[in-house]
C-alpha positions in Angstrom: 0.0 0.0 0.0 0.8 3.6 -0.2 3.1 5.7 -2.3 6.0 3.6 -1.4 4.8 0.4 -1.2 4.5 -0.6 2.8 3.6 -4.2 2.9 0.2 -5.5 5.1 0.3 -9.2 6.5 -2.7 -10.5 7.1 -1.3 -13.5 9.1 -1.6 -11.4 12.6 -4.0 -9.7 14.4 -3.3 -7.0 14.9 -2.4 -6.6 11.1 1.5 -6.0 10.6 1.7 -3.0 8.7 3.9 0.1 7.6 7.2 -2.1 8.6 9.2 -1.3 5.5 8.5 0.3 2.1 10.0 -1.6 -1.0 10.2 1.5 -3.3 14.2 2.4 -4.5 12.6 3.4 -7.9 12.7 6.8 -9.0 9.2 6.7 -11.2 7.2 4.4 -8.3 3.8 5.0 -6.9 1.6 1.9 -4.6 -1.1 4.2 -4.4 -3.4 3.6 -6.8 -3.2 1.3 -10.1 -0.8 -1.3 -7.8 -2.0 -5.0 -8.1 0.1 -8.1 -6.7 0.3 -12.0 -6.0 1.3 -14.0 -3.0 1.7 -17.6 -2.9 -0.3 -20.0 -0.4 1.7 -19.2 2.1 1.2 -15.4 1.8 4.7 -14.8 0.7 4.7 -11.4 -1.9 5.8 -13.1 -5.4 5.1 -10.0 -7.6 4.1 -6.8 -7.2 3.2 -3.4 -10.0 2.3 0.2 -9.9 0.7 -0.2 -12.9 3.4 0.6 -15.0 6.5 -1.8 -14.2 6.6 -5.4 -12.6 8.7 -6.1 -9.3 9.7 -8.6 -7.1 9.9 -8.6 -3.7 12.4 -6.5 -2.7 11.0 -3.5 -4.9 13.1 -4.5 -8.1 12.6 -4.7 -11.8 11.9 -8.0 -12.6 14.1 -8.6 -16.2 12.1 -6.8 -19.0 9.4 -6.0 -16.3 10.5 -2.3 -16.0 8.7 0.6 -18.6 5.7 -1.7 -19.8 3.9 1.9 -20.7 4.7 3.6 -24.1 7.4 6.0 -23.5 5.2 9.8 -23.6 2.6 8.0 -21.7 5.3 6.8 -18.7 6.7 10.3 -18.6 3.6 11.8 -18.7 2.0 9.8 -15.5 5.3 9.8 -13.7 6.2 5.7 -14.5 2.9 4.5 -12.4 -0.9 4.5 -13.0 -3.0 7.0 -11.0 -6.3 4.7 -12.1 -7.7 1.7 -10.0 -7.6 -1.6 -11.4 -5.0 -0.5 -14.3 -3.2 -4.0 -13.5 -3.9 -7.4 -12.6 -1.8 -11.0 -12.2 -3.2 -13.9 -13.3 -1.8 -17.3 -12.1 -1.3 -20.2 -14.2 0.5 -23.9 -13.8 4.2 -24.3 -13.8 5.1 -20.9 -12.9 3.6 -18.9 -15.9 1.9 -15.5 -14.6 -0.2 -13.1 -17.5 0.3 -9.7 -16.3 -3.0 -7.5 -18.0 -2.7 -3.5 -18.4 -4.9 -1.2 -19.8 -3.1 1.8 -21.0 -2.9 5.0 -23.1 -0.5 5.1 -26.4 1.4 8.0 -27.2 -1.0 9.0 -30.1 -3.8 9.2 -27.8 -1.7 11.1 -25.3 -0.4 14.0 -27.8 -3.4 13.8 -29.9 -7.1 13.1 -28.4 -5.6 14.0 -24.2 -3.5 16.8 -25.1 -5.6 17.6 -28.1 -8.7 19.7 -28.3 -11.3 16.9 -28.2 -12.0 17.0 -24.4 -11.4 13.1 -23.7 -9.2 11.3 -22.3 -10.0 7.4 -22.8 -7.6 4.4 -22.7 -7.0 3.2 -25.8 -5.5 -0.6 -25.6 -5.3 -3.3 -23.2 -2.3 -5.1 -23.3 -1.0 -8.3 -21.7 2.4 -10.0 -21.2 4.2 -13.0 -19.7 5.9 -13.9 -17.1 7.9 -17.1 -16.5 8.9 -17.5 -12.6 11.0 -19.9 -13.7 13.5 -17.9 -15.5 16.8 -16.3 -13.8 17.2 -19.6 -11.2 13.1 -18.1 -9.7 13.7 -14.9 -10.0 11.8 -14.4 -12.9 11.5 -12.6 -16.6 8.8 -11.3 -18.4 8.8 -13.7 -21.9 6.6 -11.9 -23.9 5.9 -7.9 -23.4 3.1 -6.0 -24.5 0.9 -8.3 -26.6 -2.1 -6.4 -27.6 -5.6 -7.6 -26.6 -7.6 -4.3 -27.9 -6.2 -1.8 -29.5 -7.5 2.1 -30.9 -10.6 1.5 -29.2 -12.0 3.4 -26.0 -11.8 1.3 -22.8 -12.6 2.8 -19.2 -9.4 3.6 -17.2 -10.9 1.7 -14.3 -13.2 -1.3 -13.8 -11.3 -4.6 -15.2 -11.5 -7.7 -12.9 -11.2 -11.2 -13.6 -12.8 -14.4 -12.2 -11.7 -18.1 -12.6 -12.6 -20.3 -14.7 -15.0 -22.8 -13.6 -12.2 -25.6 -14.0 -10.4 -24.4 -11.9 -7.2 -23.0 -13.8 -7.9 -20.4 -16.7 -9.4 -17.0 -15.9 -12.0 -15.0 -17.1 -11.0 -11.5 -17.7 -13.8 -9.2 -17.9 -12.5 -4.8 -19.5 -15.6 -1.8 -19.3 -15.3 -0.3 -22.6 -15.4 3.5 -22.5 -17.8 4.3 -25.2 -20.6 2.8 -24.1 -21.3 -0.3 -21.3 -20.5 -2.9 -23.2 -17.9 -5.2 -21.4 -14.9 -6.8 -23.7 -14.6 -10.6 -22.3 -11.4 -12.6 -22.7 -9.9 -16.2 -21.8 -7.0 -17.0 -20.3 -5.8 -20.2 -20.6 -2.5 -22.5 -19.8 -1.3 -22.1 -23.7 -3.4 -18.9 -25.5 -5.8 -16.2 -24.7 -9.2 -16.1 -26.2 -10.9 -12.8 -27.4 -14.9 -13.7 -26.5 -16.1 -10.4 -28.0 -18.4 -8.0 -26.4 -21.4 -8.6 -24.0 -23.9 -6.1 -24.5 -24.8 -4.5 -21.4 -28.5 -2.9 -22.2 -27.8 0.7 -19.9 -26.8 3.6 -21.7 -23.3 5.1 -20.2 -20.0 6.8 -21.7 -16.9 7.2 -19.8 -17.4 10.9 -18.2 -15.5 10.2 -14.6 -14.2 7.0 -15.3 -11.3 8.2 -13.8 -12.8 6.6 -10.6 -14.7 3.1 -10.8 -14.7 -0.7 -10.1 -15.9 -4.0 -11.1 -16.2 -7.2 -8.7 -17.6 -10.4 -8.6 -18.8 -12.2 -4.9 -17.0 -14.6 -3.3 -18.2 -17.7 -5.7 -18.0 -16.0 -9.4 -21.8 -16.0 -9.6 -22.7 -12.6 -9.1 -20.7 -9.4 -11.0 -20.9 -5.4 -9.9 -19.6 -2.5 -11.4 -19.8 0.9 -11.0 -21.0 3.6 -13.7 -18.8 5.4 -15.1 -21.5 8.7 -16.3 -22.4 11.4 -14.0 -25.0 9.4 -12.4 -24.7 7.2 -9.7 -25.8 3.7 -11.0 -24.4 0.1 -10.1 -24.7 -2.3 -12.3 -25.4 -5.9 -11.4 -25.3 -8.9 -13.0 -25.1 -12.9 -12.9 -21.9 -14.3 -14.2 -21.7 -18.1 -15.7 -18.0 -19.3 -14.5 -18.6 -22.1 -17.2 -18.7 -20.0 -20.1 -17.9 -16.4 -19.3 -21.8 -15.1 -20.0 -23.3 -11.9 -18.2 -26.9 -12.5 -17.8 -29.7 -11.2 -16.0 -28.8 -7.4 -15.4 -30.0 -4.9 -13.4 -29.1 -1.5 -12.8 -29.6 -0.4 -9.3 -30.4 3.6 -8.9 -27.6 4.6 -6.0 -29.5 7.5 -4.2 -28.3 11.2 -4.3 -26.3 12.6 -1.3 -26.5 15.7 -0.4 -24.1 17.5 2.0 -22.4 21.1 1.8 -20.6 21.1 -1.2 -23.9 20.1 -3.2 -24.8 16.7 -4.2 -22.9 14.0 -4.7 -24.0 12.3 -7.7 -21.6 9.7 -8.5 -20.0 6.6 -7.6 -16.3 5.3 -6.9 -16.3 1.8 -5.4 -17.8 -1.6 -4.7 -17.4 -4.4 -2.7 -19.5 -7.8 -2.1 -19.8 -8.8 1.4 -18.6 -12.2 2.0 -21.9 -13.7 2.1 -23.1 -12.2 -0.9 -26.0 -10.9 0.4 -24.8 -7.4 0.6 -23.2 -4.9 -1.8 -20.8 -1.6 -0.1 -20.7 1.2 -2.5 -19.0 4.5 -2.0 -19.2 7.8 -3.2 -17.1 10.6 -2.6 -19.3 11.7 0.9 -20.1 8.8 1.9 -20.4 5.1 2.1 -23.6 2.9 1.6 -25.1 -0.7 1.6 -27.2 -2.0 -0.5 -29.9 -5.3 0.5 -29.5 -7.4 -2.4 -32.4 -9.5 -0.5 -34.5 -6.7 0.7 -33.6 -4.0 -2.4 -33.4 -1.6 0.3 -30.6 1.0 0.9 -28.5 1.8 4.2 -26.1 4.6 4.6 -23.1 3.7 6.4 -21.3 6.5 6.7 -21.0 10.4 5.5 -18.8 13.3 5.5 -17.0 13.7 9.8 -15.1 16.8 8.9 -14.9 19.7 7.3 -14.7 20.0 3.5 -10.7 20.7 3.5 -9.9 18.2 5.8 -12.1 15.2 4.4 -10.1 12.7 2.8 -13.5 11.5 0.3 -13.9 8.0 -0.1 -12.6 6.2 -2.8 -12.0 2.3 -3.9 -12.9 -1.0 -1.6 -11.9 -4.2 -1.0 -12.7 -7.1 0.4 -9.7 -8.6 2.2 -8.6 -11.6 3.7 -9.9 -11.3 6.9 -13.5 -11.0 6.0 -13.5 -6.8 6.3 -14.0 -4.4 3.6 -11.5 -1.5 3.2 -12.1 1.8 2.1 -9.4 3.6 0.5 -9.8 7.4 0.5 -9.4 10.0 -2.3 -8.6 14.2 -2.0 -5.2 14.9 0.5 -2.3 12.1 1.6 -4.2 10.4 4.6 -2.9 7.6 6.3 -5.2 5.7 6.9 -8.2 3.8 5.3 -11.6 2.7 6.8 -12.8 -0.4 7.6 -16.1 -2.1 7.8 -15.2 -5.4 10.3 -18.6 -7.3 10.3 -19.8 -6.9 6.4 -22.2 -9.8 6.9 -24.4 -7.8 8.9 -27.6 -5.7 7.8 -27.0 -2.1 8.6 -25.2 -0.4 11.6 -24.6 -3.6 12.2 -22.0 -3.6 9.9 -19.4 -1.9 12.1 -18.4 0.9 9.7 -14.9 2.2 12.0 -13.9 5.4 10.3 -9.8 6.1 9.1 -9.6 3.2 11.7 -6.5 1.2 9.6 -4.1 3.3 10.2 -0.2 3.6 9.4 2.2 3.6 11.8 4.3 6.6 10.4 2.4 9.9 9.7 3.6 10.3 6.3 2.8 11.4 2.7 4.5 8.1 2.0 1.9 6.1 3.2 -1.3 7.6 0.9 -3.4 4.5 1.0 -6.0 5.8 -1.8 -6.8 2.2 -3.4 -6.5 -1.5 -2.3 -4.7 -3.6 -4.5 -6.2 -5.1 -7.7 -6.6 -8.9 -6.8 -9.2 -11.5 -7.9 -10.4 -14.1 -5.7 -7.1 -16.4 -6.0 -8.8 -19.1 -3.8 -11.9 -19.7 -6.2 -11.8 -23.5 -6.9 -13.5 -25.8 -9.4 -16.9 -26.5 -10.2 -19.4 -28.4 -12.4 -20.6 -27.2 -15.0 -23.7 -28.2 -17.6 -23.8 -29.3 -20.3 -20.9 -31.9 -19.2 -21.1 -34.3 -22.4 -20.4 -30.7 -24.6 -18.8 -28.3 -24.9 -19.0 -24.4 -27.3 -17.8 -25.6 -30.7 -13.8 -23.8 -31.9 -15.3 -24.8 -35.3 -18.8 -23.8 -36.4 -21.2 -26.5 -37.3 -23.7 -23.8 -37.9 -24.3 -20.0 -37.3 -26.8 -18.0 -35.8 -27.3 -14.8 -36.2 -27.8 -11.5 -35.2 -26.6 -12.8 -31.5 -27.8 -11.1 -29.2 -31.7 -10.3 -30.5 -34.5 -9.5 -29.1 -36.9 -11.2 -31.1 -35.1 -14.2 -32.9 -32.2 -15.7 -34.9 -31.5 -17.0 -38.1 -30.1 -20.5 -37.9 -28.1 -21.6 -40.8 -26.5 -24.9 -41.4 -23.5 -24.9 -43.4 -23.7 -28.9 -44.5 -27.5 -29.2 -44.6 -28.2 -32.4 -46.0 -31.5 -33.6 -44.3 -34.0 -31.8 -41.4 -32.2 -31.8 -37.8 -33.5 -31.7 -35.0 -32.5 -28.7 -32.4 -32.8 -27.8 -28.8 -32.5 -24.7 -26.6 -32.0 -24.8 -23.3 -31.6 -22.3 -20.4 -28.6 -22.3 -17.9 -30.0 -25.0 -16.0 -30.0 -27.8 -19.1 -33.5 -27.1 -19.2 -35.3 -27.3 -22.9 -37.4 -24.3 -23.3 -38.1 -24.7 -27.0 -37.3 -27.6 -29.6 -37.9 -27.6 -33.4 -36.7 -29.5 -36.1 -34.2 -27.2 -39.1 -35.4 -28.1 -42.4 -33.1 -26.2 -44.6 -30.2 -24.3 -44.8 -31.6 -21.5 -42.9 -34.0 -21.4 -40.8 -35.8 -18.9 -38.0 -36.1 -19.6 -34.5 -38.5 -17.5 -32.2 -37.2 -16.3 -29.2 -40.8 -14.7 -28.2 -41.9 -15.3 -24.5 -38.3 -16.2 -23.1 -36.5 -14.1 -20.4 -33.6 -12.3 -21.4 -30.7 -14.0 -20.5 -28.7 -17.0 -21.9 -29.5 -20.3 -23.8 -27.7 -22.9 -25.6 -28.8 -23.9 -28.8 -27.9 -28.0 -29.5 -27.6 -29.2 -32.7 -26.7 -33.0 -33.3 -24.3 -32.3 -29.8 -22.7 -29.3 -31.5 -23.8 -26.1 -28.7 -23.5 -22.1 -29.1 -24.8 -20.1 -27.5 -27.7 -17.5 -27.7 -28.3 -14.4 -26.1 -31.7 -12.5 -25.8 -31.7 -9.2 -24.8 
């Protein structure tokens, strides 16, 4: 955490904290776009500002060091300023993909610096690391391998969520134009572009200079925040199996109001570790949302004066089951906690600035928690289990996603096939038999969400929106 990279240990209570910073860079800052990785036994294995990769001891890791295009580095001072601008992700045999979503130096000089009035991210980029390399001290094998490029992508709100076998990732990117989320796979030997999910609430990137996305504890459940001038949350199911969004909902956040105006907008979110509630901050103030009851609780608002409030900022659910609360406007040192996030309202225990460092110093600013998925997230079963999405089309559907229906087209039609689609659960909801080339199937009366369309064992998948 912090400016200079103070370590937290979770493995005592209280927390060990503010012991030794790691920072001997000249270009280094932990407080904000920082993500890293411990082993099982909670020992740090790498560590980033956002910009460069380290090890342990605060060091470039070989070709780890300048990941950022060169006007972009200079420009943000060799470290992002933007939560969740890095993440590791884990693989066998010592192989790590380190993800970064970044600015080029064209859009720097040209659409920053120019007249237009934005300033989006334009590519996400991954490399790779092999732990392996340098007798375990590592190398990065492959830098800067672009996963979208000369599009507009949030600066915030990327998370990722494993796979439901239990070793690739899902990799889920807010795009900046518009809601739509780009989805990737991660797996031992390639990465997979899935394409965009269409996420049906208007929003462009006005403040998405704050922002973040989650999932809950078990990968079913994603959140993010809006990036427009109005304080939405959006909420959806996730499907670990396949990497599909379904069942959205955007959830109003209500207007604060304090001295400075209203406070419109939001910054973080956090799951509780039951699932049951969602934490969401704004500038002012903190509040809970009753994913049971749909019912709102504020936590927590302004306790000081305008010029002495450090605003709230980014959250985190951490190890030891509490949320914390990273703050925004002047160098605190210190971040709030909730301790008991499992409980309905005060019951809570919001404890304001109550993680505090030990030295009193501009070194410590703790604005954001790192960027870490749930590393524990294990296995699970997933339907259909005989099948699996065809690599190679046996047939097409298309558009995907509608709202009304699909055109179904066979690319060997020989003789009339019979065809299924079922929901998420393996469930048929409609059957009918193709008996030509192309063919129309209805999609009148069904939810939005999901479905799998099977044809002679080949499956794709259909959306409705």
């Amino acid at each position: 955490m912090g400016l200079y990279g103070y370590y937290l240990g979770f493995n005592s209570n209280p927390l060990l904290h503010d012991s030794i910073y790691i920072s001997g860079q000249t270009f280094t800052s932990f407080a904000s776009g920082k993500s890293n990785i411990c082993d099982s036994n909670g020992i740090v294995i790498l560590i980033s500002d956002g910009m460069n990769i380290y090890n342990r001891q605060g060091e470039f890791i070989e070709n780890g060091d300048s990941l950022a295009s060169p006007d972009y580095y200079t420009f943000e001072q060799g470290s992002s300023i933007y939560s969740q601008a890095s993440i590791f992700l884990p693989m066998e045999n010592g192989k790590y993909y380190f993800v970064m979503p970044t600015c080029n130096d064209t859009n720097l000089n040209y659409v920053w610096l120019g007249s237009s009035g934005k300033a989006p991210f334009n590519q996400l980029l991954y490399s790779v690391i092999d732990m392996k390399a340098n007798a375990g001290a590592g190398k990065v094998v492959a830098r800067n391998i672009p996963l979208m490029e000369n599009k507009e992508i949030s600066k915030t709100q990327m998370m990722a969520c494993r796979h439901s076998n239990g070793k690739d990732w899902w990799l889920l990117k807010m795009m900046g134009d518009s809601n739509n989320i780009a989805t990737f796979l991660f797996t031992q030997d390639s990465v997979i572009d899935k394409g965009l999910q269409r996420m049906p609430f208007y929003g462009k990137a006005y403040h998405d200079q704050f922002g973040q996305m989650v999932f809950n504890q078990e990968g079913a459940k994603m959140a993010t925040t809006s990036t427009s001038n109005i304080g939405d949350v959006f909420l959806a199911d996730f499907d670990r199996c396949y990497g599909f969004l379904r069942n959205y909902k955007k959830i109003s956040v209500p207007i604060q109001t304090w001295e400075e105006g209203q406070d419109t907008s939001t910054a973080g979110v956090a799951f509780s570790p039951n699932g049951r509630f969602l934490y969401v901050t704004m500038f002012s103030h903190v509040l809970q949302y009753d994913l049971q009851q749909q019912s709102w609780y504020v936590v927590s608002g302004r306790d000081t004066a305008y010029n002495y409030f450090n605003g709230f900022f980014s959250c985190a659910l951490a190890p030891d089951g509490k949320i914390y609360i990273g703050n925004f406007h002047g160098m605190g040192n210190q971040m709030s906690t909730i301790n008991n996030p499992d409980q309905l309202g005060a019951g809570c225990n919001f404890c304001p600035k109550c993680f505090r460092a030990i030295t009193n110093s501009y070194k410590t600013a703790m604005s954001v928690p790192p960027c870490m998925p749930n590393y524990e997230l294990g296995a699970q079963v997933c339907w259909p289990l005989e099948v699996k999405e065809e690599e190679k089309e046996f047939f097409k559907v298309f558009p995907n996603p509608t709202q009304h229906e699909v055109s179904v087209t066979i690319e060997s039609y020989e003789k009339p096939i019979a065809a299924r689609l079922m929901n998420h659960l393996g469930q048929v909801v409609k059957e009918m038999t193709l008996k030509q080339q192309r063919n129309t199937l209805s999609l009148e009366g069904l939810p939005i969400g999901v479905y799998f369309l099977n044809v002679q064992g080949h499956v794709t998948k259909v959306m409705k929106e």
